[in-house]
C-alpha positions as CSV (number, residue, x, y, z in Angstrom):
1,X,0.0,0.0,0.0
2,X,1.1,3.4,-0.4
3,X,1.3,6.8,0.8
4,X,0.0,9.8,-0.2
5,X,0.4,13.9,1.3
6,X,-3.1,15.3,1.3
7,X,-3.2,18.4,3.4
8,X,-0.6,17.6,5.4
9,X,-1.8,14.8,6.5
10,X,-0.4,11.5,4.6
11,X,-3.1,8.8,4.0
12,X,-2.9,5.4,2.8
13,X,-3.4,5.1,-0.9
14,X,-5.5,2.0,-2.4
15,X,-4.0,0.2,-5.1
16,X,-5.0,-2.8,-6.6
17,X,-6.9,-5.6,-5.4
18,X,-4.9,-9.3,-4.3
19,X,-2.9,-10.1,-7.6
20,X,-4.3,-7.6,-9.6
21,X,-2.1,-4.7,-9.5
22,X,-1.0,-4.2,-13.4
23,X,-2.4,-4.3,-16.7
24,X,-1.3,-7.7,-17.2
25,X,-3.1,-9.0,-14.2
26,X,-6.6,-7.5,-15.9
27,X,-6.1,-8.9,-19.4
28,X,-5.1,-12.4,-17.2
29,X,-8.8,-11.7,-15.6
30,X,-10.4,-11.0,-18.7
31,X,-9.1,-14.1,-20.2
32,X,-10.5,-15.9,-17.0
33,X,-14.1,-14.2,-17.5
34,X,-14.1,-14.4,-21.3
35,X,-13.7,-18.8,-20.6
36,X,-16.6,-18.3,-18.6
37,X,-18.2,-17.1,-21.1
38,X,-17.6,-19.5,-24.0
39,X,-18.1,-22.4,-21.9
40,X,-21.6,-21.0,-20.7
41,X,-23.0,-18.1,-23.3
42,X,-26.3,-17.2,-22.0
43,X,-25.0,-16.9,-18.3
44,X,-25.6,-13.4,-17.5
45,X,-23.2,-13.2,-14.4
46,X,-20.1,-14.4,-16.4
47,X,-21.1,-11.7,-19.0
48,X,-21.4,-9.0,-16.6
49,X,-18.2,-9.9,-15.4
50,X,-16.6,-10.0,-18.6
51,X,-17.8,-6.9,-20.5
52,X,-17.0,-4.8,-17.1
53,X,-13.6,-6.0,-16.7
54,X,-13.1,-5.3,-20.6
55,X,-14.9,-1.8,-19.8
56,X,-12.1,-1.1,-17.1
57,X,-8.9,-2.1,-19.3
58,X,-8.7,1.6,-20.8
59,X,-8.1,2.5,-17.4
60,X,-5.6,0.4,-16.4
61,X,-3.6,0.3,-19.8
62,X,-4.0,4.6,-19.9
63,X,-4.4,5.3,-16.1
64,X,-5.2,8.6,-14.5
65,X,-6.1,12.1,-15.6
66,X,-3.3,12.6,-17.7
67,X,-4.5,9.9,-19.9
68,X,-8.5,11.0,-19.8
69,X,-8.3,12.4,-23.6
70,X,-6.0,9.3,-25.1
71,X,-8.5,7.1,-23.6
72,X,-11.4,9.0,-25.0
73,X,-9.9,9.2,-28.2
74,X,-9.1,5.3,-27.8
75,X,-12.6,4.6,-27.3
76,X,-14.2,7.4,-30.0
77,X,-11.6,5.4,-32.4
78,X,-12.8,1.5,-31.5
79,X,-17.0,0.8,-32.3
80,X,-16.1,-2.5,-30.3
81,X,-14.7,-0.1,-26.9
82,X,-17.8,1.8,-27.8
83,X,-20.3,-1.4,-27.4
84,X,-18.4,-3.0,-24.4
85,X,-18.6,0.8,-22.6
86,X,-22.5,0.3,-23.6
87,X,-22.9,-2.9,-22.4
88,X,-21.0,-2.3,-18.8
89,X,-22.9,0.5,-18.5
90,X,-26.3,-0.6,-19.0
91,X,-25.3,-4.0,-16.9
92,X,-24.4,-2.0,-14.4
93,X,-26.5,1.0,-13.6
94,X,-29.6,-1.4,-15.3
95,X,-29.7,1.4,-18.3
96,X,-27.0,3.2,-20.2
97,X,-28.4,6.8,-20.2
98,X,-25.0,8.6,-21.3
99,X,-25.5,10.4,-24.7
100,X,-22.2,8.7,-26.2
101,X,-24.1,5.6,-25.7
102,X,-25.4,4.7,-29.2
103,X,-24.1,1.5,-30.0
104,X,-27.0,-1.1,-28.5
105,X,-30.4,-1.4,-28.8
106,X,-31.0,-4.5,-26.2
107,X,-29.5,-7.8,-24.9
108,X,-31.3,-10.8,-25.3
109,X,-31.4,-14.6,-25.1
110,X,-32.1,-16.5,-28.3
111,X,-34.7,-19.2,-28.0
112,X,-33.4,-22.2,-26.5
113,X,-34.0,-25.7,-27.8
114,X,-33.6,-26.8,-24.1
115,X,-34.8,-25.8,-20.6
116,X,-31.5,-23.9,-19.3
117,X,-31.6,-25.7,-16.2
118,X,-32.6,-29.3,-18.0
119,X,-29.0,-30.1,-19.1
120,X,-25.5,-28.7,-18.5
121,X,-25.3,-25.3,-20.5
122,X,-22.3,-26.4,-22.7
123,X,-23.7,-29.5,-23.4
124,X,-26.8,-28.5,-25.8
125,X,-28.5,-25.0,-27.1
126,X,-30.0,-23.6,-23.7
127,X,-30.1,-20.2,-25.1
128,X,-27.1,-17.5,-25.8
129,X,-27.3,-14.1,-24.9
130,X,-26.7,-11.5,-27.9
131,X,-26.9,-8.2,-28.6
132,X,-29.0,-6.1,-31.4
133,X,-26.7,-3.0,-32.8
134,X,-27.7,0.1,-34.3
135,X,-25.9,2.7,-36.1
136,X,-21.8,2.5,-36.5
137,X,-21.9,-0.6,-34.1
138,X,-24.3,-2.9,-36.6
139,X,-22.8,-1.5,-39.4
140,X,-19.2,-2.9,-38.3
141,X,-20.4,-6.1,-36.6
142,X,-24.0,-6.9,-37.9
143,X,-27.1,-6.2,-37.0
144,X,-26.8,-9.3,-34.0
145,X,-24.1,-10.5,-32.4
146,X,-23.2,-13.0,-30.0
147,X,-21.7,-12.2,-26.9
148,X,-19.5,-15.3,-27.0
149,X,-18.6,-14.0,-30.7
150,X,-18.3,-10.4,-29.2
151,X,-16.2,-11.4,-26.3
152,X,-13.2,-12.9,-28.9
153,X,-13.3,-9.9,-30.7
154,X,-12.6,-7.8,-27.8
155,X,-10.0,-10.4,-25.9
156,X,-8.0,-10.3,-29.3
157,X,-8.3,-6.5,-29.3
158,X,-6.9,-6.0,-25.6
159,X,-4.5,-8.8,-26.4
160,X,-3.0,-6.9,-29.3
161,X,-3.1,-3.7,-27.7
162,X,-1.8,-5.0,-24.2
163,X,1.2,-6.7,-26.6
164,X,1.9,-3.3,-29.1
165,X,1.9,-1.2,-26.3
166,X,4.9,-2.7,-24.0
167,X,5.4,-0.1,-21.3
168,X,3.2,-0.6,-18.1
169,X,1.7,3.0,-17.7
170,X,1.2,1.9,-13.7
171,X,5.1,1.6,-13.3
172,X,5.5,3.9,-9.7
173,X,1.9,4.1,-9.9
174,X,-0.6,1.1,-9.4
175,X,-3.6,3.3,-8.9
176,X,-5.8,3.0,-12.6
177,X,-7.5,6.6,-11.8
């Protein structure tokens, strides 16, 4: 833990949570939440878990308010940053009411062929969650996507960026923001 001089009065500083104190240690839990996902596609938890961890790498791979306009212009340049900010936010405060939220129109679960409960969820079609897409968003990915679909395409995009941008932006600072 670390220190910090507010007022003249040093406080502790909170940074990080167990083993997850850099960038890598987020991608390592996105990769855990994303096989969550593809083993069981129409569980909602492992979702929420996934597309807010994804939601929280721009802070951790450009931390603090130095960073605030590269990762804005990150996420302005990236339709799929723009959908997972969507998604975490509407999973998370129940609706996405921000104006820059124009990506998704609803989540669903497609019909299932089996009761979800019936049979183990990899084991037969109990029903995936997907998204419907509007404007830039459908236009770049289709009208409906997957989230299991989704979820690769936005693991391989933290993975590239994680591996083309080497330097760890929390070196001598662990705090994301």
């Amino acid at each position: 833990m670390r220190s910090v001089r507010l007022s003249g009065a040093t406080m502790p500083r909170f940074s990080g949570l167990g083993s997850l104190e850099r960038r890598e240690d987020l991608l390592a839990k996105l990769h855990h939440d994303y096989e969550r996902v593809r083993n069981a596609p129409g569980d909602p938890y492992a979702a929420f878990d996934f597309f807010v961890t994804a939601e929280h790498m721009i802070d951790w791979v450009l931390p603090g308010q130095a960073n605030r306009q590269a990762r804005e212009k990150l996420r302005a340049g990236s339709v799929l940053l723009q959908v997972v900010s969507h998604v975490a936010s509407g999973a998370k405060h129940f609706i996405a009411e921000a104006r820059h939220h124009q990506s998704v129109r609803h989540a669903d679960v497609a019909p299932a062929a089996f009761q979800r409960d019936a049979f183990q969820e990899n084991a037969f079609q109990t029903g995936d969650l997907y998204l419907t897409l509007e404007r830039s968003a459908a236009e770049s990915l289709g009208a409906h996507i997957g989230v299991r679909d989704l979820a690769v395409r936005i693991l391989d995009f933290w993975d590239r960026y994680v591996r083309e941008h080497k330097s760890d932006p929390h070196e001598g600072d662990r705090s994301p923001t």
